[in-house]
HTML snippet that shows the backbone in 3Dmol.js (N, CA, C, O; Angstrom):
<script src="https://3Dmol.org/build/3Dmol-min.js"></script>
<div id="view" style="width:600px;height:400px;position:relative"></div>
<script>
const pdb = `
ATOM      1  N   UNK A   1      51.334 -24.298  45.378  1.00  0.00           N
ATOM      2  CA  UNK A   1      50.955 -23.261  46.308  1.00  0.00           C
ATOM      3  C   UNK A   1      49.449 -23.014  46.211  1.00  0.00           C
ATOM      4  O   UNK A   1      49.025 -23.051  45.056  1.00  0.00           O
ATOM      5  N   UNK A   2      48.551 -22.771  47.162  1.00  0.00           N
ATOM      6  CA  UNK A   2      47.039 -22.906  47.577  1.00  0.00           C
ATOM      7  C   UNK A   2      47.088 -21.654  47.385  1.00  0.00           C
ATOM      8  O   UNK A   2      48.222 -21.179  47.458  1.00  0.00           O
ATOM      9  N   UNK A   3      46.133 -20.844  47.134  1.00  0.00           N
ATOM     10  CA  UNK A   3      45.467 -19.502  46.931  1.00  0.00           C
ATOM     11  C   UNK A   3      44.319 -19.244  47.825  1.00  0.00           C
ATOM     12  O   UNK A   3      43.691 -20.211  48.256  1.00  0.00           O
ATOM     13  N   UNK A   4      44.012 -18.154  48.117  1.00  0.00           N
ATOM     14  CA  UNK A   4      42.682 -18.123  48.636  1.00  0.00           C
ATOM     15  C   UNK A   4      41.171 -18.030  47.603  1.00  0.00           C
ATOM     16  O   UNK A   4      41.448 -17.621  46.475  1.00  0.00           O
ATOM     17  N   UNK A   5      40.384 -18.190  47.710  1.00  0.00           N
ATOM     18  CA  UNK A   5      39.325 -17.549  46.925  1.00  0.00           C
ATOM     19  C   UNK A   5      38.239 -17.342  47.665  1.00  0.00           C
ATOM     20  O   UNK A   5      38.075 -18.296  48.426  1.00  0.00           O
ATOM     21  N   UNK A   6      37.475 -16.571  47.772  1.00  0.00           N
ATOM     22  CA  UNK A   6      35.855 -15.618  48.613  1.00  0.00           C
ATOM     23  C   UNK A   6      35.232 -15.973  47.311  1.00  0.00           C
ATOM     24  O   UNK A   6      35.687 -15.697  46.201  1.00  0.00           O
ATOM     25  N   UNK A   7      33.689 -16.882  47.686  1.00  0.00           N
ATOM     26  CA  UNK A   7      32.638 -17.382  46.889  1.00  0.00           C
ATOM     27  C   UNK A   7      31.471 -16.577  47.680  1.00  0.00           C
ATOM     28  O   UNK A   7      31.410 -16.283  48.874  1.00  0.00           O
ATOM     29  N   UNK A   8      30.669 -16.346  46.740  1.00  0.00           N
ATOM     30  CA  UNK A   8      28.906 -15.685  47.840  1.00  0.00           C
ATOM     31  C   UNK A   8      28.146 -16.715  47.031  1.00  0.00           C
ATOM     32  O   UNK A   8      28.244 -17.058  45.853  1.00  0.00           O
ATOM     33  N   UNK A   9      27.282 -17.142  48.120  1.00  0.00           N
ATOM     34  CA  UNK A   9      26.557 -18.566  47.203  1.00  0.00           C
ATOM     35  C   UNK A   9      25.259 -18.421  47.957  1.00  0.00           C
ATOM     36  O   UNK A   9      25.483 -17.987  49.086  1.00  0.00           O
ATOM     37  N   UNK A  10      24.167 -18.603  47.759  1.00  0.00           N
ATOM     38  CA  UNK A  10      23.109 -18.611  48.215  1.00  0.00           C
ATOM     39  C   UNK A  10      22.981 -19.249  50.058  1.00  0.00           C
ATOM     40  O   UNK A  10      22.848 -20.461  50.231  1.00  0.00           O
ATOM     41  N   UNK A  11      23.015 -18.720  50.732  1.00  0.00           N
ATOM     42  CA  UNK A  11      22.606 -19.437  52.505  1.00  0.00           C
ATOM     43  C   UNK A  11      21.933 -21.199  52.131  1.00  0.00           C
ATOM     44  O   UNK A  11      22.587 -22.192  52.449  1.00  0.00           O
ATOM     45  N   UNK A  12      20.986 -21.267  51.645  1.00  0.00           N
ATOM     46  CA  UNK A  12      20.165 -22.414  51.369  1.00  0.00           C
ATOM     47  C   UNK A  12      21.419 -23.796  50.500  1.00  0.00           C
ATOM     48  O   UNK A  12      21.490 -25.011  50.683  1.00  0.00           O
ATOM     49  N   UNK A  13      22.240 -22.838  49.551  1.00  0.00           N
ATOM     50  CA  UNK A  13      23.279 -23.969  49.001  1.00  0.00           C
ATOM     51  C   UNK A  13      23.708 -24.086  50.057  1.00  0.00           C
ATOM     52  O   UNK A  13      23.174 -25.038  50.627  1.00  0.00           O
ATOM     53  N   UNK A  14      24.610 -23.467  50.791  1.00  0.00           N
ATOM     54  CA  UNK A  14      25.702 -23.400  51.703  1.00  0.00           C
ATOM     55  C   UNK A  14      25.652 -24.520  53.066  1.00  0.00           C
ATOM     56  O   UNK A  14      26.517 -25.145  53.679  1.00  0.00           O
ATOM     57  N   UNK A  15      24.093 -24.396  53.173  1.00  0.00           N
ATOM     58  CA  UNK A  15      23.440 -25.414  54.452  1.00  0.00           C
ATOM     59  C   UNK A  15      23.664 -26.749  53.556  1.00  0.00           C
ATOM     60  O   UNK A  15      24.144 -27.700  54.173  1.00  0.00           O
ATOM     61  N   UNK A  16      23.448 -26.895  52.515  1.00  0.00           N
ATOM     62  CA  UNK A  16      22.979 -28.111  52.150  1.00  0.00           C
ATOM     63  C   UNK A  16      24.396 -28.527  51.532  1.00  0.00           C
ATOM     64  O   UNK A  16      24.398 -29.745  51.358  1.00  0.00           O
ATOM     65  N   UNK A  17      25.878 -27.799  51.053  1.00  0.00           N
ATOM     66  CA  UNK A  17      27.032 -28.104  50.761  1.00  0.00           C
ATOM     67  C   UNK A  17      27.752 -28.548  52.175  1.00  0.00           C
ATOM     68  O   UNK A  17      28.536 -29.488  52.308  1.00  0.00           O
ATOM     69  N   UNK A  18      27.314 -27.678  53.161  1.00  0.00           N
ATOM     70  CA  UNK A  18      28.029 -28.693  54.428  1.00  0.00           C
ATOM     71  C   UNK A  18      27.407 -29.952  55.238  1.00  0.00           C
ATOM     72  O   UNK A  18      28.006 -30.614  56.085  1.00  0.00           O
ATOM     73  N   UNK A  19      26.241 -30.115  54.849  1.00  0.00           N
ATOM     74  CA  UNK A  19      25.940 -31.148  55.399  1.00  0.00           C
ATOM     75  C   UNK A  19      26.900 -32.374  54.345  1.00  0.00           C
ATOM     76  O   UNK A  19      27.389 -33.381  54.858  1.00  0.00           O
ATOM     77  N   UNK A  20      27.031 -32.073  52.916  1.00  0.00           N
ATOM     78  CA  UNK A  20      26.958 -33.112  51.774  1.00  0.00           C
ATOM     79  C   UNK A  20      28.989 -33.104  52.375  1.00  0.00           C
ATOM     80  O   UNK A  20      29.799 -34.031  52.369  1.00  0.00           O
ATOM     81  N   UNK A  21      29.107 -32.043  52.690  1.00  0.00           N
ATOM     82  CA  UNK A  21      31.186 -32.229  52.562  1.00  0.00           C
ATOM     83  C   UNK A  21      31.125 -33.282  54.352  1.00  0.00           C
ATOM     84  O   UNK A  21      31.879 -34.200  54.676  1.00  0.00           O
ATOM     85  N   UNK A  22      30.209 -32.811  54.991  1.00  0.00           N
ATOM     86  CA  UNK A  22      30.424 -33.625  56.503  1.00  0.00           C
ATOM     87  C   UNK A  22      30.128 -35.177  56.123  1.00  0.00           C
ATOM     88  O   UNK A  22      30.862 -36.111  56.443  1.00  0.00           O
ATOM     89  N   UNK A  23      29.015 -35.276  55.440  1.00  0.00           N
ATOM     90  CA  UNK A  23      28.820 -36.817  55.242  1.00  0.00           C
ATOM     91  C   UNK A  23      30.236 -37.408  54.596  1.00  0.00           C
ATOM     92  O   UNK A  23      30.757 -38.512  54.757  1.00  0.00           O
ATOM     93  N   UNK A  24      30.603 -36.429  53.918  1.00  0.00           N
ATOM     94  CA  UNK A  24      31.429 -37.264  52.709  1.00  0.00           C
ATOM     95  C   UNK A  24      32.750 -36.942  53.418  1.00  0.00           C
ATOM     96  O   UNK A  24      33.799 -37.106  52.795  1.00  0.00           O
ATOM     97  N   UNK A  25      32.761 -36.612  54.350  1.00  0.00           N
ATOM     98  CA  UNK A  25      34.226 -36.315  55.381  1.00  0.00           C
ATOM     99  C   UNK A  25      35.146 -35.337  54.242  1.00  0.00           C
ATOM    100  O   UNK A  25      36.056 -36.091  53.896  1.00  0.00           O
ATOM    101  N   UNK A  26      35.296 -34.171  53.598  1.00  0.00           N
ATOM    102  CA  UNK A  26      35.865 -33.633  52.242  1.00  0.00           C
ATOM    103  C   UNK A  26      35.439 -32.250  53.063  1.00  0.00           C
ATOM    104  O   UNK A  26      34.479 -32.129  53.824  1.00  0.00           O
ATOM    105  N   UNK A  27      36.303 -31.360  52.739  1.00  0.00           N
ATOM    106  CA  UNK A  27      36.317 -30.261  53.378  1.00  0.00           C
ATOM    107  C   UNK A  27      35.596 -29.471  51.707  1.00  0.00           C
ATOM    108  O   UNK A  27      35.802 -29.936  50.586  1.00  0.00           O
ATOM    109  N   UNK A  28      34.711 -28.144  52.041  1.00  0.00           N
ATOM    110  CA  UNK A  28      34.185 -27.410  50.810  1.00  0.00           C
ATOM    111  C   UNK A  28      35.241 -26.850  50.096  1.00  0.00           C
ATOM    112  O   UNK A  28      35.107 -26.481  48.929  1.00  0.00           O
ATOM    113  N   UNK A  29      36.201 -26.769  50.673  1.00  0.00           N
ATOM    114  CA  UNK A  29      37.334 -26.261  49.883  1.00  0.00           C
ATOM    115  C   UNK A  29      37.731 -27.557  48.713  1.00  0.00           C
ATOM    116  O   UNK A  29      37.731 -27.325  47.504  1.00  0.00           O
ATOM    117  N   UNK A  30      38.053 -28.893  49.272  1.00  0.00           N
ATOM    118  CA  UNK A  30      38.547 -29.534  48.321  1.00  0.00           C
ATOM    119  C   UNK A  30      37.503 -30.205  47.345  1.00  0.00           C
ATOM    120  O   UNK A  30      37.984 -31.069  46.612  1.00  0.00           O
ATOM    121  N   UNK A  31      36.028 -29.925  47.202  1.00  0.00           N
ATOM    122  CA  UNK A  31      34.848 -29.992  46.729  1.00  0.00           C
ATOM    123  C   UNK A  31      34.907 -28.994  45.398  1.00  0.00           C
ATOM    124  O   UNK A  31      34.746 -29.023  44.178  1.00  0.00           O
ATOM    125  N   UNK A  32      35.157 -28.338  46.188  1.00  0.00           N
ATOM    126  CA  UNK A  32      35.238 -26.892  45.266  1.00  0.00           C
ATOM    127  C   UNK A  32      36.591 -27.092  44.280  1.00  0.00           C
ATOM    128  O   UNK A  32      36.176 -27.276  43.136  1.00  0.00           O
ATOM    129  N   UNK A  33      37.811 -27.117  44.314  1.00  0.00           N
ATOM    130  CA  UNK A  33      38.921 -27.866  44.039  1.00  0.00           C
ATOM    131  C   UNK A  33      39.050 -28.434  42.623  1.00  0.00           C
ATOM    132  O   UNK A  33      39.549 -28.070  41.558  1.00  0.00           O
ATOM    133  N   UNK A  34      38.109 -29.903  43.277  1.00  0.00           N
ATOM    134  CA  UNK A  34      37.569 -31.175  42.425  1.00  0.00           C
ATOM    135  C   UNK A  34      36.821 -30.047  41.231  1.00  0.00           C
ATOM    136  O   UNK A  34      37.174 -29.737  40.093  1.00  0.00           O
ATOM    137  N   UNK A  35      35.942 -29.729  41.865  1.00  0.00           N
ATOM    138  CA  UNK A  35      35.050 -29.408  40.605  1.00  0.00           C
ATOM    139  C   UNK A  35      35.651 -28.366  39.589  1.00  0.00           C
ATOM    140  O   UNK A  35      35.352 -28.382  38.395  1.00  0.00           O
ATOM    141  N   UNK A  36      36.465 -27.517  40.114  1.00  0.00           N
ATOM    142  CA  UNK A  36      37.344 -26.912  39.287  1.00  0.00           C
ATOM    143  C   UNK A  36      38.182 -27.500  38.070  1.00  0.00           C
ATOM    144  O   UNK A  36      38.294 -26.996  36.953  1.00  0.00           O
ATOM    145  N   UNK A  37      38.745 -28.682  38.540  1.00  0.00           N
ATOM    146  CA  UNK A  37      39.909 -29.502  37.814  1.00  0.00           C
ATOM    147  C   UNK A  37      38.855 -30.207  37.111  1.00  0.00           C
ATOM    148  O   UNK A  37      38.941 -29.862  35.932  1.00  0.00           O
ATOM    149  N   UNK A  38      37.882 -31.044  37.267  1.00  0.00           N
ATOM    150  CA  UNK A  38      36.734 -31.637  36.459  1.00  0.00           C
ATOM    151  C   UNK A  38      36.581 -30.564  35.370  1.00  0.00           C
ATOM    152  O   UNK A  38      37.342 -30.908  34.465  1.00  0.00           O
ATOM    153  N   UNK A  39      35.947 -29.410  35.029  1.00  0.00           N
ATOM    154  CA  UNK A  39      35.464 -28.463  34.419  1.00  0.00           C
ATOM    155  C   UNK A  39      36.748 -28.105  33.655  1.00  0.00           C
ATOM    156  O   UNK A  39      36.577 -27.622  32.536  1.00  0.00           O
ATOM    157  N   UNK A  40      38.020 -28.271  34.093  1.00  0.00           N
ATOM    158  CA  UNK A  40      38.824 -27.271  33.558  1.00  0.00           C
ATOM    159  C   UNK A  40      39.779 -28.084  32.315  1.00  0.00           C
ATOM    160  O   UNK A  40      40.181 -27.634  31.242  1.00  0.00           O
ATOM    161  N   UNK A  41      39.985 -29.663  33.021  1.00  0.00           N
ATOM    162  CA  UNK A  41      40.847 -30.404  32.198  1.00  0.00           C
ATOM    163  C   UNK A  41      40.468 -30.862  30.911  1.00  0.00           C
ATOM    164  O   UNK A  41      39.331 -30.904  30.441  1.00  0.00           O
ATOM    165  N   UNK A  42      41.829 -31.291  30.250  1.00  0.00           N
ATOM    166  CA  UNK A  42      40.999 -30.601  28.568  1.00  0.00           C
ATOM    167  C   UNK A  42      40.841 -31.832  28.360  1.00  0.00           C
ATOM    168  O   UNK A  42      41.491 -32.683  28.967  1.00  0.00           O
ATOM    169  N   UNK A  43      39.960 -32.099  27.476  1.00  0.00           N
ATOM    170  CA  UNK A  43      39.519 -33.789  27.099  1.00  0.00           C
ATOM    171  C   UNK A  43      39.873 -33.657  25.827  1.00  0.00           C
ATOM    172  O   UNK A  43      39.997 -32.773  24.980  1.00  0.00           O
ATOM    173  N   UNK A  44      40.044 -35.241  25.999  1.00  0.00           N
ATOM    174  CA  UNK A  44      41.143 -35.379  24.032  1.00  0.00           C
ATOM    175  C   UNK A  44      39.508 -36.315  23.327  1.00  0.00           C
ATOM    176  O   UNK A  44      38.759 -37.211  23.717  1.00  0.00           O
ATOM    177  N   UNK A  45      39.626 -35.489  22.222  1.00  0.00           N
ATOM    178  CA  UNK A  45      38.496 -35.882  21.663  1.00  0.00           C
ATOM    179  C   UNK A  45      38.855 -37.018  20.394  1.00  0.00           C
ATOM    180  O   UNK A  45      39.650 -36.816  19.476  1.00  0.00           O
ATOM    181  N   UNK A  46      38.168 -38.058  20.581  1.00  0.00           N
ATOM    182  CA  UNK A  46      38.549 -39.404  19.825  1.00  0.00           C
ATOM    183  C   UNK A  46      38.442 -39.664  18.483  1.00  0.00           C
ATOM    184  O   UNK A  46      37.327 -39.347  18.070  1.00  0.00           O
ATOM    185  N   UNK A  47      38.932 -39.972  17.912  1.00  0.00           N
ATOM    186  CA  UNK A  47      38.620 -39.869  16.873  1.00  0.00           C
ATOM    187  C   UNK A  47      37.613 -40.650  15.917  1.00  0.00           C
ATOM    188  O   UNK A  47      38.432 -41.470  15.504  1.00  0.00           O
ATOM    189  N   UNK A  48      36.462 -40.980  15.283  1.00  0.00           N
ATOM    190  CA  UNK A  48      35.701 -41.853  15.195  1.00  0.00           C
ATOM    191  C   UNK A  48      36.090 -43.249  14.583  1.00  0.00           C
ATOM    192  O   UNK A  48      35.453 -44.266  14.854  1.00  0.00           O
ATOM    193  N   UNK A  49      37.478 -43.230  13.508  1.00  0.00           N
ATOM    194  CA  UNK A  49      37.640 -44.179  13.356  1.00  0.00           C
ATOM    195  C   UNK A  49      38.084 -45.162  13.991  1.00  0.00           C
ATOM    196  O   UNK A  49      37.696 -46.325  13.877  1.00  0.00           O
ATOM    197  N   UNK A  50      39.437 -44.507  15.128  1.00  0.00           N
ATOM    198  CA  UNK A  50      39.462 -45.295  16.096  1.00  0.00           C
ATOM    199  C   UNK A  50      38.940 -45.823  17.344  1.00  0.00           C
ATOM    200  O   UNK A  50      39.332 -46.569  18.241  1.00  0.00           O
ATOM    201  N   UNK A  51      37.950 -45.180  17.068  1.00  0.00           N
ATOM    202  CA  UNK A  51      36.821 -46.243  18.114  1.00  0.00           C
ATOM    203  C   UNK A  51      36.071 -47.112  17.263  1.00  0.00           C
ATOM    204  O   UNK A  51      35.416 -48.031  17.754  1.00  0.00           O
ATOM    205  N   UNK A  52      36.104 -46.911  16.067  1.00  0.00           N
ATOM    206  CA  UNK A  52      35.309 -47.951  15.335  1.00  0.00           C
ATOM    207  C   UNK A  52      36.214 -49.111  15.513  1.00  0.00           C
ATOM    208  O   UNK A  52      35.797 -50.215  15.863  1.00  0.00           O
ATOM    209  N   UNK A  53      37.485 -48.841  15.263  1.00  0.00           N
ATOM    210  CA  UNK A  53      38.625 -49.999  15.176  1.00  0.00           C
ATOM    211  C   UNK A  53      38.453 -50.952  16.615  1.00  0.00           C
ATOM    212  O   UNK A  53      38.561 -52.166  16.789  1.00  0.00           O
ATOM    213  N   UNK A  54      38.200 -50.056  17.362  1.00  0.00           N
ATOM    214  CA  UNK A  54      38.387 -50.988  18.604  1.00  0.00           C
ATOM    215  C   UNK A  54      37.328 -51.917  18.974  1.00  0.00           C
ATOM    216  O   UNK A  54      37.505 -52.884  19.715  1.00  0.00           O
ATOM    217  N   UNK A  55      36.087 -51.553  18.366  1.00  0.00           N
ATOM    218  CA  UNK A  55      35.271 -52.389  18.367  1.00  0.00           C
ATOM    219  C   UNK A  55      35.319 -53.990  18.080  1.00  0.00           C
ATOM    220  O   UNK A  55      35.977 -54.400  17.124  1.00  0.00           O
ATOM    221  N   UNK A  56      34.484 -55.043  19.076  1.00  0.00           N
ATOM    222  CA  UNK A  56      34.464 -56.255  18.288  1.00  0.00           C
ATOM    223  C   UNK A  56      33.780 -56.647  16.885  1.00  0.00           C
ATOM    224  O   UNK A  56      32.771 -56.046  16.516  1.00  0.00           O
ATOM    225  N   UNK A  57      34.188 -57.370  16.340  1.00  0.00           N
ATOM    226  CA  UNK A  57      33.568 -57.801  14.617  1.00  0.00           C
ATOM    227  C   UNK A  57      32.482 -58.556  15.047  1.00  0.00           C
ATOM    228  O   UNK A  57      32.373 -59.414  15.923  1.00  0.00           O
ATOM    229  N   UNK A  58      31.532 -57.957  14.084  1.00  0.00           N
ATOM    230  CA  UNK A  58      30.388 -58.594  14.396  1.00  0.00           C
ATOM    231  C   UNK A  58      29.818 -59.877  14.178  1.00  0.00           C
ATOM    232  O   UNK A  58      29.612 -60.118  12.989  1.00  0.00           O
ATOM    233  N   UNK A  59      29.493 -60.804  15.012  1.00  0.00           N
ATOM    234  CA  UNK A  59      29.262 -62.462  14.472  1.00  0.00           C
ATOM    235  C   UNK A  59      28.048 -62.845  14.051  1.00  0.00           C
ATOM    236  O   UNK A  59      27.035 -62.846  14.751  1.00  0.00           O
ATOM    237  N   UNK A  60      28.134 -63.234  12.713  1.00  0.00           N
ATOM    238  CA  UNK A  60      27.412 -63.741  12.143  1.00  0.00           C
ATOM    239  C   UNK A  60      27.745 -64.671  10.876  1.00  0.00           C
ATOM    240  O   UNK A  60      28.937 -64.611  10.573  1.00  0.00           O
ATOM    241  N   UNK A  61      27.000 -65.487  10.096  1.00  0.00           N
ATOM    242  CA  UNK A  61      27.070 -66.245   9.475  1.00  0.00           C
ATOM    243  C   UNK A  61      27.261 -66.181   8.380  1.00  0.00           C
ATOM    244  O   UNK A  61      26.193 -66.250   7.772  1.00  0.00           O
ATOM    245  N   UNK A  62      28.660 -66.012   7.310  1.00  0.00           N
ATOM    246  CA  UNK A  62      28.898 -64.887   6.293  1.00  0.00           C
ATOM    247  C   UNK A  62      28.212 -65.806   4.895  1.00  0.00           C
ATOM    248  O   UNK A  62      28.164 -65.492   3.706  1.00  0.00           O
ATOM    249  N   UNK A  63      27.759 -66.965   5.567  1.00  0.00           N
ATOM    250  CA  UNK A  63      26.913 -67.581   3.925  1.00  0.00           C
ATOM    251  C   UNK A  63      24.941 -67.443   4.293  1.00  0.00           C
ATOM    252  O   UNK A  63      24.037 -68.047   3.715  1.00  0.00           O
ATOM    253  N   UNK A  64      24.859 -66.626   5.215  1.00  0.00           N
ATOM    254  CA  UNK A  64      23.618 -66.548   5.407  1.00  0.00           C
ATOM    255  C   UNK A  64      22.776 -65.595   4.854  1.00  0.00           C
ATOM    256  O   UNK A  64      23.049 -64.408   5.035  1.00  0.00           O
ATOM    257  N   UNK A  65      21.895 -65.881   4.273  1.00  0.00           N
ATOM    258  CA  UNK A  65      21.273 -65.193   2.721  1.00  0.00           C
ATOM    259  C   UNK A  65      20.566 -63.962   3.774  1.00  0.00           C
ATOM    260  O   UNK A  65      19.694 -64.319   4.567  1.00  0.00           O
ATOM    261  N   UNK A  66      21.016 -62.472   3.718  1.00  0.00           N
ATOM    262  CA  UNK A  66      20.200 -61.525   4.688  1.00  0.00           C
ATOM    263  C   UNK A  66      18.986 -61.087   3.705  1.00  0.00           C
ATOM    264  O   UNK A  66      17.965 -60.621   4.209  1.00  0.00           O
ATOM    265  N   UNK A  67      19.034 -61.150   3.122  1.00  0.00           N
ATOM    266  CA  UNK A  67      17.690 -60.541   2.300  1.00  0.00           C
ATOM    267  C   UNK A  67      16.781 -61.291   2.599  1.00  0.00           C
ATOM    268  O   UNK A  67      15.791 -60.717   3.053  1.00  0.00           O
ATOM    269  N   UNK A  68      16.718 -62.601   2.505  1.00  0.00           N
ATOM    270  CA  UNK A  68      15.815 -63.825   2.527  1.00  0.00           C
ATOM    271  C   UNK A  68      15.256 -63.589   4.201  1.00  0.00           C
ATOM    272  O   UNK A  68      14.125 -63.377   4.639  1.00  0.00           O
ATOM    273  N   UNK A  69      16.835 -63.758   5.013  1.00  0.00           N
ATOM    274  CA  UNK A  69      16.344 -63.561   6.653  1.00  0.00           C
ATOM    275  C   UNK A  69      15.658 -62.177   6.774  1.00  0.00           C
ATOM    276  O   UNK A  69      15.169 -61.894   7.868  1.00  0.00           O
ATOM    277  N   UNK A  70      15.585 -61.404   5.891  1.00  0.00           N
ATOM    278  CA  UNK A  70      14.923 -60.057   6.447  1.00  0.00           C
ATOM    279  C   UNK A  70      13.336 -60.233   6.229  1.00  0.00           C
ATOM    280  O   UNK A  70      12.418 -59.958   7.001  1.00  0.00           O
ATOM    281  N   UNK A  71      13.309 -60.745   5.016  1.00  0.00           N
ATOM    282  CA  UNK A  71      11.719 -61.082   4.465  1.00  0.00           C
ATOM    283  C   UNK A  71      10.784 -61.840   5.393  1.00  0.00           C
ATOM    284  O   UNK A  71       9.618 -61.689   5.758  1.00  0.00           O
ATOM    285  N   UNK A  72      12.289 -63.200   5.761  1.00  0.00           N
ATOM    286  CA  UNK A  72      11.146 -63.548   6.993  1.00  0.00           C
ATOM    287  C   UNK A  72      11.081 -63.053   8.006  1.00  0.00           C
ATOM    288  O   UNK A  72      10.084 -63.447   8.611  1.00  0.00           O
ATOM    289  N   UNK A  73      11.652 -62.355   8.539  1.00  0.00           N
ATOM    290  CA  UNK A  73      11.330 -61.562  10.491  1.00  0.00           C
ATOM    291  C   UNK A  73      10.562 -60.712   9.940  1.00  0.00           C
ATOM    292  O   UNK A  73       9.919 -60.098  10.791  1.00  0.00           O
ATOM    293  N   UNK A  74      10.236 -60.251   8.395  1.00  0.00           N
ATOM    294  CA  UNK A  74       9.132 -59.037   8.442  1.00  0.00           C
ATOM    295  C   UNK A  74       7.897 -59.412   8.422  1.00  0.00           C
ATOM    296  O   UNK A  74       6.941 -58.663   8.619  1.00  0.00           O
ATOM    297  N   UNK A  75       7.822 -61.018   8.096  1.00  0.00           N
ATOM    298  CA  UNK A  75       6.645 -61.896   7.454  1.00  0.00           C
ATOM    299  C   UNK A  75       6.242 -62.054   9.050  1.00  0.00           C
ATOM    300  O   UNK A  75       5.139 -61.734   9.492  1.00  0.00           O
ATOM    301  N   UNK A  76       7.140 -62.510   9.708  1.00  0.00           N
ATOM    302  CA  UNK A  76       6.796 -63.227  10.988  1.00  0.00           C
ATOM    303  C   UNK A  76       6.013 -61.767  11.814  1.00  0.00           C
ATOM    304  O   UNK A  76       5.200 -61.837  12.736  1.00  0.00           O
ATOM    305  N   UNK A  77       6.451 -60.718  11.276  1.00  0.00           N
ATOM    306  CA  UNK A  77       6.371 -59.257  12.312  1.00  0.00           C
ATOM    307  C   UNK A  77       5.154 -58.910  12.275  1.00  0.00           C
ATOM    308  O   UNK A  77       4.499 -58.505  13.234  1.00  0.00           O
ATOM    309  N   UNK A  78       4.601 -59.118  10.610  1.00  0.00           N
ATOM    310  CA  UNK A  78       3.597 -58.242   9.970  1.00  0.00           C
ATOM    311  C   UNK A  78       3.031 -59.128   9.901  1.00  0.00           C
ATOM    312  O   UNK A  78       1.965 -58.516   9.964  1.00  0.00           O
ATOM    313  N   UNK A  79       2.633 -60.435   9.796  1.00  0.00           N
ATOM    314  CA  UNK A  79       2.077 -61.753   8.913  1.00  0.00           C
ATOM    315  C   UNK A  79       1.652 -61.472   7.654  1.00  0.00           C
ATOM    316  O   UNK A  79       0.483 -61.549   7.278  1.00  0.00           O
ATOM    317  N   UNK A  80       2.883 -61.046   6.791  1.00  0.00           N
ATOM    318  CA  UNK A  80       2.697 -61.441   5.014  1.00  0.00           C
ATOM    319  C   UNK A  80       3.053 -62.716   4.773  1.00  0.00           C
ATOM    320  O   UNK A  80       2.995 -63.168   3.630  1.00  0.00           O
TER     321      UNK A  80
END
`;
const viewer = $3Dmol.createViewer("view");
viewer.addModel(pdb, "pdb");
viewer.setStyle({}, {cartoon: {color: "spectrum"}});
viewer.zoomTo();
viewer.render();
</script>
């Protein structure tokens, strides 16, 4: 069941909300609506490990000496 609701919004929004609902063929009512249900619905907040999980594994070369490779991209960076 639809309800009514009375908004007072600035003249200057109001010109510039009906031009934006005519382009977009959307009546201000169901604009208004949208943005309600956007703002209102509850978001499930993730948990960090399982987004870590979902991540891909990272590729690289598990006999490749990183200390050694770090010395040189710093040598190459800095010229030591």
């Amino acid at each position: 069941m639809k309800a009514r609701l009375n908004l007072t919004i600035d003249e200057t929004l109001l010109s510039r909300i009906k031009s934006y609902s005519e382009s977009k063929k959307i009546s201000i009512s169901e604009l208004v609506e949208q943005y309600f249900y956007s703002i209102s619905k509850s978001t499930r907040h993730q948990n960090i490990i399982d987004m870590v999980e979902k991540l891909d594994p990272p590729k690289f070369d598990v006999n490749l000496d990183l200390k050694k490779e770090f010395h040189e991209e710093q040598g190459k960076k800095y010229g030591f």
